[in-house]
TORKOL-4160 file (C-alpha; in steps of 0.2 Angstrom, whole numbers, padded with zeros to 4 digits, m for minus):
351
<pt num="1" X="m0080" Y="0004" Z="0091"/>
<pt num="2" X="m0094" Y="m0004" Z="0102"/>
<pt num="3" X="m0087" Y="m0017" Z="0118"/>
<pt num="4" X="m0083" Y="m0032" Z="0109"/>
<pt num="5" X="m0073" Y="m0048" Z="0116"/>
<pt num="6" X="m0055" Y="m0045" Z="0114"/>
<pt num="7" X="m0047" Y="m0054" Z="0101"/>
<pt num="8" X="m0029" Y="m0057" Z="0100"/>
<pt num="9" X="m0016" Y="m0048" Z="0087"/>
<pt num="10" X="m0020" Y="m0056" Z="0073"/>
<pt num="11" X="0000" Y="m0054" Z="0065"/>
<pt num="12" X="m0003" Y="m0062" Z="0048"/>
<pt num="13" X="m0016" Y="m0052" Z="0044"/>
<pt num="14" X="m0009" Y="m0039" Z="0050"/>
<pt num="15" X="0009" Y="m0040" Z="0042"/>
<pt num="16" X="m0001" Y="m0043" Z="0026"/>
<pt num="17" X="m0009" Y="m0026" Z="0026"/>
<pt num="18" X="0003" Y="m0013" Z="0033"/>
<pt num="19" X="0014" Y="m0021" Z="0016"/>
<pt num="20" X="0000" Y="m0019" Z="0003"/>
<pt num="21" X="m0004" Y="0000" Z="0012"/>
<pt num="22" X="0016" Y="0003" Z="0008"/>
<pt num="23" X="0015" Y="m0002" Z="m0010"/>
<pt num="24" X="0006" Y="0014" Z="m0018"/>
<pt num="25" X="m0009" Y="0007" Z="m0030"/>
<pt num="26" X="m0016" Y="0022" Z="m0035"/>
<pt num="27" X="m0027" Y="0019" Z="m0051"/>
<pt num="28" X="m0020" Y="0011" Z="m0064"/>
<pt num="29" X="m0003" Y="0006" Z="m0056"/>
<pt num="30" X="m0010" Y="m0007" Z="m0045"/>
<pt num="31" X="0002" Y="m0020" Z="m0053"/>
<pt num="32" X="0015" Y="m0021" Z="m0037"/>
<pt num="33" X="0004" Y="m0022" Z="m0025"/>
<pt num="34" X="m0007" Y="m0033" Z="m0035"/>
<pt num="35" X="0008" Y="m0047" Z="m0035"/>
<pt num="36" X="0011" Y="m0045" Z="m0015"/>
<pt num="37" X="m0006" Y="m0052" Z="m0017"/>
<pt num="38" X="0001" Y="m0064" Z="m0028"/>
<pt num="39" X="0014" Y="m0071" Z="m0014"/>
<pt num="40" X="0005" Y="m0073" Z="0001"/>
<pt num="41" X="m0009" Y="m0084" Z="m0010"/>
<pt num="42" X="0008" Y="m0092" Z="m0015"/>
<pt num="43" X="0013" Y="m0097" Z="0001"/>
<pt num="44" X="m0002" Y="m0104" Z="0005"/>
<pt num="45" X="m0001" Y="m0116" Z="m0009"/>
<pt num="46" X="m0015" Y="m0108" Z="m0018"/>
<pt num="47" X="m0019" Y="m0106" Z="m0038"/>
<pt num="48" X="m0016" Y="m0087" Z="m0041"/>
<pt num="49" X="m0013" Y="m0075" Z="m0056"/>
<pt num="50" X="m0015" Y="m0058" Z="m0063"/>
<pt num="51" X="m0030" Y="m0058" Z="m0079"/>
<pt num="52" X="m0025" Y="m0050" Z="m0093"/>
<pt num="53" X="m0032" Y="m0031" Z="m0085"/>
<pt num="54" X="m0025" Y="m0035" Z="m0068"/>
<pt num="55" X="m0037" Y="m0042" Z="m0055"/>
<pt num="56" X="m0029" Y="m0055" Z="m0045"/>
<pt num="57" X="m0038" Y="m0072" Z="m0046"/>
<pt num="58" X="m0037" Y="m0084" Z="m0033"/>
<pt num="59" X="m0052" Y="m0097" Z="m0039"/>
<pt num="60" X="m0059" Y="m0110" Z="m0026"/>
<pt num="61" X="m0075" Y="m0115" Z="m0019"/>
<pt num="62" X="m0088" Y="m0104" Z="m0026"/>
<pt num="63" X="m0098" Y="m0104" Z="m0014"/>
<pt num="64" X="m0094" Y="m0090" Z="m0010"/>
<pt num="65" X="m0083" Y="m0076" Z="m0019"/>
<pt num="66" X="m0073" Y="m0063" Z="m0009"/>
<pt num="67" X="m0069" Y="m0047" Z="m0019"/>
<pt num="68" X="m0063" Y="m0030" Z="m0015"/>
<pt num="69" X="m0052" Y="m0017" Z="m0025"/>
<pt num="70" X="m0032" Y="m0016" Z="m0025"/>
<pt num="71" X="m0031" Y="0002" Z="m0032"/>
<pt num="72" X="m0033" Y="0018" Z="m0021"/>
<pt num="73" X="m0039" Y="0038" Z="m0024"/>
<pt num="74" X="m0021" Y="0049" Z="m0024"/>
<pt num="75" X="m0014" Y="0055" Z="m0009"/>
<pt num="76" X="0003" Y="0053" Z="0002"/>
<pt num="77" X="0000" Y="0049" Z="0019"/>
<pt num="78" X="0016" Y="0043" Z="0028"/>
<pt num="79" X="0013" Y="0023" Z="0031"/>
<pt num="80" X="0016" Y="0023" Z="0052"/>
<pt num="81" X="0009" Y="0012" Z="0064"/>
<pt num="82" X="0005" Y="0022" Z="0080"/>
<pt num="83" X="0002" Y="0017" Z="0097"/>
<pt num="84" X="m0015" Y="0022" Z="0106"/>
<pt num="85" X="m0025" Y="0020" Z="0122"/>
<pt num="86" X="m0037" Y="0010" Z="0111"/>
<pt num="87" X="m0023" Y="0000" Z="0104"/>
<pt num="88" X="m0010" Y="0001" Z="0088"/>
<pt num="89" X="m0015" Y="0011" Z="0071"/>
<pt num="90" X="m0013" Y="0010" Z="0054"/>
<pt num="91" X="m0010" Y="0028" Z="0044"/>
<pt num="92" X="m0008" Y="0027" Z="0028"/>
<pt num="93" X="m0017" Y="0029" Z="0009"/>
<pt num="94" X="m0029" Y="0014" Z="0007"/>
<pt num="95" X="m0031" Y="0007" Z="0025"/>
<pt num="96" X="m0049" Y="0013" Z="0024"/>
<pt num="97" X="m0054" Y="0011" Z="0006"/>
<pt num="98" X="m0051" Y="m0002" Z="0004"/>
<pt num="99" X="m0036" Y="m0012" Z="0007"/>
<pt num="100" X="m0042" Y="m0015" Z="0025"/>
<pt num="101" X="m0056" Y="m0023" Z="0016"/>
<pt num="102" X="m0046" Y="m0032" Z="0002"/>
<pt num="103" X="m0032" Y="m0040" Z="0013"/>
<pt num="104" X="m0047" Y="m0047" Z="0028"/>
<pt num="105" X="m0053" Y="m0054" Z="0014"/>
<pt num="106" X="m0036" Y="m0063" Z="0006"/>
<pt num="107" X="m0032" Y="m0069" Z="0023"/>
<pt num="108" X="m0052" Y="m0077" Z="0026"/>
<pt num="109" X="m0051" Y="m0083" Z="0009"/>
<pt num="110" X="m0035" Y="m0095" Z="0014"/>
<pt num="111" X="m0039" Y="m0100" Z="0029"/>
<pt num="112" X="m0056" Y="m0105" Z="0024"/>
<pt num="113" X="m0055" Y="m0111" Z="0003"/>
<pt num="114" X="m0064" Y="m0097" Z="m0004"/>
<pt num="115" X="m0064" Y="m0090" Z="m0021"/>
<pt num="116" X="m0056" Y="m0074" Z="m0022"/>
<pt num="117" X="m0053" Y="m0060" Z="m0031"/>
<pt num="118" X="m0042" Y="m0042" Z="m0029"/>
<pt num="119" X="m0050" Y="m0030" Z="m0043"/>
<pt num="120" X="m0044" Y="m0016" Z="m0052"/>
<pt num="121" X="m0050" Y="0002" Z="m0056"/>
<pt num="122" X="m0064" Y="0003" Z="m0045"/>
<pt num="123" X="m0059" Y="0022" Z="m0040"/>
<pt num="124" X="m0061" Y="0027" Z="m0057"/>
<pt num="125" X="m0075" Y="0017" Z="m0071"/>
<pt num="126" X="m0074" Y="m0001" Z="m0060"/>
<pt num="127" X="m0065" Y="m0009" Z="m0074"/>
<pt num="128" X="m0060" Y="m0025" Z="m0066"/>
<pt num="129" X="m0076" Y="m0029" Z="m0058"/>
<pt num="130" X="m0082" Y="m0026" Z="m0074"/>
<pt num="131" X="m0070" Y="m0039" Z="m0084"/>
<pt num="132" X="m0073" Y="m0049" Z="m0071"/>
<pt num="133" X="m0090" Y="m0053" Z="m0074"/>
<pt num="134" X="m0086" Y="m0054" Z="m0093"/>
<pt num="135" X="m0074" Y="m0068" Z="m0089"/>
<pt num="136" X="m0082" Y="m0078" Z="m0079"/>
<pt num="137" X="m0090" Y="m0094" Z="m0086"/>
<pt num="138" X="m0103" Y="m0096" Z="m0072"/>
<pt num="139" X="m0111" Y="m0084" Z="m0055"/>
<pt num="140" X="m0104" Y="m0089" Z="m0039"/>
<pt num="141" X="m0118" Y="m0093" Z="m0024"/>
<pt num="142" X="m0115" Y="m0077" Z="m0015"/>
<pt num="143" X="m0103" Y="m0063" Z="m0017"/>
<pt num="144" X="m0094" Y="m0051" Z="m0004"/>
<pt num="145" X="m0088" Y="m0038" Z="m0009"/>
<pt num="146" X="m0076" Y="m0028" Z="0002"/>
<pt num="147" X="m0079" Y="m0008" Z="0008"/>
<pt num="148" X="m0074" Y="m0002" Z="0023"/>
<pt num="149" X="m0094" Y="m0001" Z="0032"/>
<pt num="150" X="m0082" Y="m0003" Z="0052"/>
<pt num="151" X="m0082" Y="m0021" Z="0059"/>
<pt num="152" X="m0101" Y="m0022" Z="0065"/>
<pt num="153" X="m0110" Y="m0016" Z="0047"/>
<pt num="154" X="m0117" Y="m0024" Z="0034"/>
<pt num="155" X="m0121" Y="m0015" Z="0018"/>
<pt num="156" X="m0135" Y="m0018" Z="0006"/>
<pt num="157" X="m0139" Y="m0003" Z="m0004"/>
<pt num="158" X="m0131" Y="0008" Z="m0015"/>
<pt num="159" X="m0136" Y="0021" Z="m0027"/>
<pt num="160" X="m0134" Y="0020" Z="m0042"/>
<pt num="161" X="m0125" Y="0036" Z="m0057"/>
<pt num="162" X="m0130" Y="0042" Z="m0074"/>
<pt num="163" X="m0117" Y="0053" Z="m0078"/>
<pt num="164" X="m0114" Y="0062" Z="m0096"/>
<pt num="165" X="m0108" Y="0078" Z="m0106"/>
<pt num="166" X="m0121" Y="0091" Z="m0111"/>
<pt num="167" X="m0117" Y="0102" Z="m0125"/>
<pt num="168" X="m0122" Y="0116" Z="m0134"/>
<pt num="169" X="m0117" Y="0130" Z="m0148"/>
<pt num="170" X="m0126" Y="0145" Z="m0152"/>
<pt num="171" X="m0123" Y="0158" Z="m0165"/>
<pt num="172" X="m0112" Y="0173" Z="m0157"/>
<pt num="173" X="m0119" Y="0190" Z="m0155"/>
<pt num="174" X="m0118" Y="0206" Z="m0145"/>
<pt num="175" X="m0120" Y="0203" Z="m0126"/>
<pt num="176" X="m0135" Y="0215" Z="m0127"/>
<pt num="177" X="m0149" Y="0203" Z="m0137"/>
<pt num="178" X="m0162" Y="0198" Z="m0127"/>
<pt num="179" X="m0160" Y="0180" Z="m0133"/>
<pt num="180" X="m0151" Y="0164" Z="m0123"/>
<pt num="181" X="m0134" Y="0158" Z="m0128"/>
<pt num="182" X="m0128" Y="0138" Z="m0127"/>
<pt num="183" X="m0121" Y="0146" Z="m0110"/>
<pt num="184" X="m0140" Y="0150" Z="m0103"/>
<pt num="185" X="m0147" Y="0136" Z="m0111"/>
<pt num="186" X="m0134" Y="0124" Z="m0100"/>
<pt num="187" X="m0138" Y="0136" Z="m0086"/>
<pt num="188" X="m0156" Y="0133" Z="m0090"/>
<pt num="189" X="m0155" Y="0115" Z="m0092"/>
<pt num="190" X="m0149" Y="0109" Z="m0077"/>
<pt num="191" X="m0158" Y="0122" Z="m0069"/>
<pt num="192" X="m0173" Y="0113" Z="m0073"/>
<pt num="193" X="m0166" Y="0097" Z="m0069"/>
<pt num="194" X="m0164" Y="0103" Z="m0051"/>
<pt num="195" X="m0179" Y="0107" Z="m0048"/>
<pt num="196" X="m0186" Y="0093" Z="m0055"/>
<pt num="197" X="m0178" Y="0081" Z="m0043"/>
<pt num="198" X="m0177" Y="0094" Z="m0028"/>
<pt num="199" X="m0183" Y="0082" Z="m0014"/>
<pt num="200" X="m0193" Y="0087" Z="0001"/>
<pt num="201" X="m0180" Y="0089" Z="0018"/>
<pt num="202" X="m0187" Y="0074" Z="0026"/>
<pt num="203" X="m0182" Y="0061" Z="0012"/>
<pt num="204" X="m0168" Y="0052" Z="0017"/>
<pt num="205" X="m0152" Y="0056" Z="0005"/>
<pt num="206" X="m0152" Y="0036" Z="0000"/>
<pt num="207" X="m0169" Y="0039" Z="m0007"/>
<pt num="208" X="m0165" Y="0054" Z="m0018"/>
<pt num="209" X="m0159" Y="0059" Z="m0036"/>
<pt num="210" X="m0142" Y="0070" Z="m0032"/>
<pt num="211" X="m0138" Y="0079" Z="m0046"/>
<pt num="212" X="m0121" Y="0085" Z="m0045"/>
<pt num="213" X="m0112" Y="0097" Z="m0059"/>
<pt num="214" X="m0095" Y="0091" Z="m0060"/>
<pt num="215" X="m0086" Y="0103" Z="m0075"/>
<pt num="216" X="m0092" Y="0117" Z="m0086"/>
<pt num="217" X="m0083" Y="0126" Z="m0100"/>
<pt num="218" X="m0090" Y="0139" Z="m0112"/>
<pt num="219" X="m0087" Y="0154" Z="m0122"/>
<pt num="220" X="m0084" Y="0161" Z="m0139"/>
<pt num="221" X="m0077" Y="0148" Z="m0151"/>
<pt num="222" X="m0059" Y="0151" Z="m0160"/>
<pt num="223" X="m0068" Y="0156" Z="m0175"/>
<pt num="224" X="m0076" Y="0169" Z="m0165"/>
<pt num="225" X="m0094" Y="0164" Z="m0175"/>
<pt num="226" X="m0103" Y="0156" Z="m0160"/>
<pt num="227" X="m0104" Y="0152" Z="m0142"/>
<pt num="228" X="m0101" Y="0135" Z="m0134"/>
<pt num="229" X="m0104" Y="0128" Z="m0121"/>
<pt num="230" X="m0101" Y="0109" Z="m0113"/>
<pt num="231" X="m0103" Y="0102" Z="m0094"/>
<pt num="232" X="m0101" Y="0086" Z="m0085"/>
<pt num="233" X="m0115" Y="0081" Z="m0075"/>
<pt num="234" X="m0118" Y="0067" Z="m0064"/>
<pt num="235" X="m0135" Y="0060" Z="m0055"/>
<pt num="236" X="m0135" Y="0048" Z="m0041"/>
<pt num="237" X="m0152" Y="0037" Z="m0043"/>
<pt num="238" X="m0160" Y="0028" Z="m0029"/>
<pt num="239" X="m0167" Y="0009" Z="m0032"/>
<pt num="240" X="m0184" Y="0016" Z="m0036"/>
<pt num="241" X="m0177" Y="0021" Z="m0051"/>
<pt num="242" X="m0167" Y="0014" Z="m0066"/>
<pt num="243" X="m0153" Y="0023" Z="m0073"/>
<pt num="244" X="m0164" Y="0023" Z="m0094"/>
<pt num="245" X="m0180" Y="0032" Z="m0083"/>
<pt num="246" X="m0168" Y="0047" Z="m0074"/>
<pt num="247" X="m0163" Y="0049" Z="m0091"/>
<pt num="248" X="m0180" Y="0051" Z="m0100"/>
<pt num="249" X="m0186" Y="0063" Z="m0086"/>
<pt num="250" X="m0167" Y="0074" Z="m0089"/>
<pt num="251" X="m0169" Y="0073" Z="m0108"/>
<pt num="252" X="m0187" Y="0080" Z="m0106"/>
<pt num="253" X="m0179" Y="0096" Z="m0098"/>
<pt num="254" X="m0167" Y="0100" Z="m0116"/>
<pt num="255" X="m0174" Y="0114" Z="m0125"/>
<pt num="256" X="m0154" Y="0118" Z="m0135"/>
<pt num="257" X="m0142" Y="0105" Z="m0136"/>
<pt num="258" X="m0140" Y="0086" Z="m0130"/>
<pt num="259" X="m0131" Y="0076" Z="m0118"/>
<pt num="260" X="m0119" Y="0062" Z="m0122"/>
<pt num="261" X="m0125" Y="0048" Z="m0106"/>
<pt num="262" X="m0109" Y="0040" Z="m0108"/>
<pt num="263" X="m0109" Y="0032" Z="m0088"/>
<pt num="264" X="m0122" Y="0021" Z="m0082"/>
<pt num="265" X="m0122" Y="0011" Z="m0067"/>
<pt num="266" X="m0138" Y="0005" Z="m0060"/>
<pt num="267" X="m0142" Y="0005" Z="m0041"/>
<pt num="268" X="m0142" Y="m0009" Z="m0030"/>
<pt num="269" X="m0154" Y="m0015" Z="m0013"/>
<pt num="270" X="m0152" Y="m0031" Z="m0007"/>
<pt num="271" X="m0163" Y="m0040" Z="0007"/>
<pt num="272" X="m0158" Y="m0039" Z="0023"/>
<pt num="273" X="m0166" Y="m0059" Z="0023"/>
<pt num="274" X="m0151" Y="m0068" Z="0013"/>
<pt num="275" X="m0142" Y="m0081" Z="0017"/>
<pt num="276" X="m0127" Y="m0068" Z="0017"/>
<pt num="277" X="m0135" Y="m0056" Z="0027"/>
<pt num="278" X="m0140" Y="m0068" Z="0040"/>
<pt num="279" X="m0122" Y="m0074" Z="0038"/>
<pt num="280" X="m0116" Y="m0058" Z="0044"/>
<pt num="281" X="m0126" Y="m0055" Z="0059"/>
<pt num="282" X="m0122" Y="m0072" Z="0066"/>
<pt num="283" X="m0106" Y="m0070" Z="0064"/>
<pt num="284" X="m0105" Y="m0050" Z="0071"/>
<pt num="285" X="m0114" Y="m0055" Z="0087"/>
<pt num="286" X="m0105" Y="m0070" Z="0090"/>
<pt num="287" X="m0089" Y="m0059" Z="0090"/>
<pt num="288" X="m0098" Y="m0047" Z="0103"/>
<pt num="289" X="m0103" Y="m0035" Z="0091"/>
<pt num="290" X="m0123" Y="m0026" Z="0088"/>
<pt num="291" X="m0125" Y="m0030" Z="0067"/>
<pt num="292" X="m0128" Y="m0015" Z="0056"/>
<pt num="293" X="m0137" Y="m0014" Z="0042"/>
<pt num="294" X="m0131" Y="0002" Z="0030"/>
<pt num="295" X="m0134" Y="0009" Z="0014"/>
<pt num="296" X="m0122" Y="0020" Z="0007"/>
<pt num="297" X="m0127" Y="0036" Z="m0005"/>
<pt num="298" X="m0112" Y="0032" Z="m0016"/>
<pt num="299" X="m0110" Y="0016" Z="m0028"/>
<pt num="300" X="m0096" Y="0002" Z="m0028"/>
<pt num="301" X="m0091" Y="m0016" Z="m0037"/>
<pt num="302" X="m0108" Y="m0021" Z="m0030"/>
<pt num="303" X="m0118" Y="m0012" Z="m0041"/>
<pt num="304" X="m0109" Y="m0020" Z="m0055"/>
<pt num="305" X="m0110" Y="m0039" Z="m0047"/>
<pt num="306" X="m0128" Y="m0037" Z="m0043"/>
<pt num="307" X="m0133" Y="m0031" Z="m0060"/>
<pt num="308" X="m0123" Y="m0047" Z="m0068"/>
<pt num="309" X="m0126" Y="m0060" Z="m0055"/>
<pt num="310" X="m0142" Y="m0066" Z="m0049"/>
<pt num="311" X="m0135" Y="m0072" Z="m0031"/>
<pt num="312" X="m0137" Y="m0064" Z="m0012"/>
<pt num="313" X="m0125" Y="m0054" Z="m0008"/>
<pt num="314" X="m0117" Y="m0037" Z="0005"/>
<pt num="315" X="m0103" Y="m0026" Z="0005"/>
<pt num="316" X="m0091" Y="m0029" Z="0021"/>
<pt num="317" X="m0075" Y="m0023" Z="0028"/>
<pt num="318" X="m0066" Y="m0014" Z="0042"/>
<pt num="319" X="m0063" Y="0003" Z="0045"/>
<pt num="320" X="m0074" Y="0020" Z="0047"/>
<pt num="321" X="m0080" Y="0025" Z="0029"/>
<pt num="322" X="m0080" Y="0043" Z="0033"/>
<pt num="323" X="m0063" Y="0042" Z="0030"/>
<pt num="324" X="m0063" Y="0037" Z="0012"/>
<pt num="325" X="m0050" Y="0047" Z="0001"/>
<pt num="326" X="m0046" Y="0057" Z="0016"/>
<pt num="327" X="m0032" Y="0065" Z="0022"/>
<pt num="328" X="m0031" Y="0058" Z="0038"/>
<pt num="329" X="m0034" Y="0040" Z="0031"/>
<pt num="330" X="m0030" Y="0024" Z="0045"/>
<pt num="331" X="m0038" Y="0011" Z="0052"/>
<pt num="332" X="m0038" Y="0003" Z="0069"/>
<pt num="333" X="m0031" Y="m0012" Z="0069"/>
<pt num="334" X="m0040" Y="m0021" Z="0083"/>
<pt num="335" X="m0055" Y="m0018" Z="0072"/>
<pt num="336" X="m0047" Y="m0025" Z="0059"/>
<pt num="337" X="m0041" Y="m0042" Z="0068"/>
<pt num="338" X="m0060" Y="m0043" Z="0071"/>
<pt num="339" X="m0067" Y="m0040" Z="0054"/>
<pt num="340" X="m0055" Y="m0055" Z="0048"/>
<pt num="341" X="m0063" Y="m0068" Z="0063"/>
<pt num="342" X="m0081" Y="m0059" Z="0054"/>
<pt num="343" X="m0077" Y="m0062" Z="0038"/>
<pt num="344" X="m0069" Y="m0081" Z="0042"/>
<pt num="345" X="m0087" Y="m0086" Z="0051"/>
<pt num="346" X="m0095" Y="m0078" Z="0039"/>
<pt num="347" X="m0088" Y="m0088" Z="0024"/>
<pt num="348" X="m0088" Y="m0105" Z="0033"/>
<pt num="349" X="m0106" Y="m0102" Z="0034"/>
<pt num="350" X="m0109" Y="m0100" Z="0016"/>
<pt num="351" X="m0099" Y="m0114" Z="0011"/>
């Protein structure tokens, strides 16, 4: 963390996190820590329920919506609070990504009136975000949706994923024939979707298509009359593209078989000129800190928003993203205490 002026312990917030970080949520059993969620917007006299797929709803002033996810990746990390020279830590799964992020924003979203919403399945296929827009009769003016980005960024940008199955069957015959089996032609395939999409070493990672196997399986079939051969693919896509042209340029590549595209989530850039943007910084200076502006190589609930609602919009929240889904998952809390004063500015502006 850069020098900042020193804000007191913020205990509310604080007692509201370390008990949503000791309530596992990992997907989908985000139900108990959902209704702690429940409670602390009921003892601040405000309307709150669980929809019928989960998310916790706190409607209020729409002018601006707070948002960020309840459930968390696997992974047992003792909860402990452990004190250092650079003030007290929080271990434990979900302090990072993102119930650092969720609970700053449940505590700014009672002190200041703001709509609110705790999502569900974000770690998996962004379900709640997903019903969320569905459900919703009208946009809100401005959105923030919470990822840990540390106290002082501001993200704009994600990429975007096509992800699907290629599969392919060939007749069986003697290791010895010269010609390719579905095995060689998946080999081939996403060989030649490699190279299509191999980038030159000075183009910034945000700007690339990243194509990542994620599972293969072939072989002879039970029947033993053919070879088969399926594997799960996915393809990160930067905002000069759209999800429908990477897949035109892949499908192009298939000589055997086909590929079921059975994920799509389209990229996101927003301008660093918003109103929420310039929201931010205001508010990150006038708490001592030197604004940020990221974009990250993965996607989040923002992609999902910003494809649905035509409104400004950023990704906030506390914590060092680096530590995402790690091992060594915690979060500083002084950072934390800070990111709360942030994002309580940064909504009184908006509203």
């Amino acid at each position: 963390m850069s020098e900042a002026a020193v804000e007191e312990a913020d205990t509310e917030a604080r007692e509201l996190l370390e008990d949503v970080v000791r309530i596992p949520s990992v997907t989908p059993e985000e139900r108990e820590a959902a209704e702690r969620l429940v409670e602390f917007f009921e003892a601040h006299d405000r309307e709150v329920w669980i929809d019928d797929i989960g998310n916790v709803r706190a409607p209020a002033d729409d002018g601006v919506l707070l948002t960020s996810h309840v459930d968390t990746v696997p992974g047992d990390i003792p909860v402990r609070i452990e004190e250092t020279d650079e003030g007290d830590v929080l271990w434990g799964r979900g302090s990072v990504d993102a119930k650092g992020p969720l609970c700053s924003m449940a505590v700014a979203a009672v002190r200041t009136g703001a709509s609110f919403v705790g999502v569900v399945g974000e770690e998996v296929d962004s379900r709640g975000a997903r019903y969320l827009v569905s459900d919703r009769d009208a946009e809100p003016d401005a959105v923030v949706n919470g990822e840990p980005s540390g106290w002082e960024g501001i993200t704009l940008g994600y990429r975007g994923l096509l992800g699907g199955t290629y599969v392919a069957t060939s007749e069986s015959g003697h290791s010895s024939r010269p010609e390719n089996n579905a095995i060689q032609d998946a080999i081939d395939w996403w060989a030649a979707v490699e190279d299509e999409f191999d980038p030159d070493e000075w183009v910034p990672v945000f700007e690339r298509v990243t194509c990542k196997p994620v599972d293969i399986d072939g072989g002879i079939s039970e029947d033993g009359l053919s070879v088969e051969a399926t594997m799960d693919v996915q393809l990160r896509v930067p905002p000069e593209y759209t999800t429908d042209e990477i897949r035109e340029i892949a499908d192009g590549h298939l000589t055997n078989g086909t590929v079921h595209w059975d994920d799509k989530v389209e990229p996101v850039m927003q301008s660093p000129r918003t109103p929420v943007a310039r929201a931010f910084r205001a508010a990150i200076r006038q708490h001592g800190g030197d604004p940020t502006l990221l974009r990250k190589t993965g996607t989040s609930d923002m992609n999902v928003f910003a494809k649905a609602w035509d409104c400004p919009m950023a990704t906030y929240g506390p914590g060092d993203s680096d530590l995402d889904h790690a091992p060594n998952e915690h979060i500083h809390l002084a950072e934390y205490d800070r990111a709360v004063g942030v994002l309580t500015d940064v909504t009184e502006r908006l509203l």
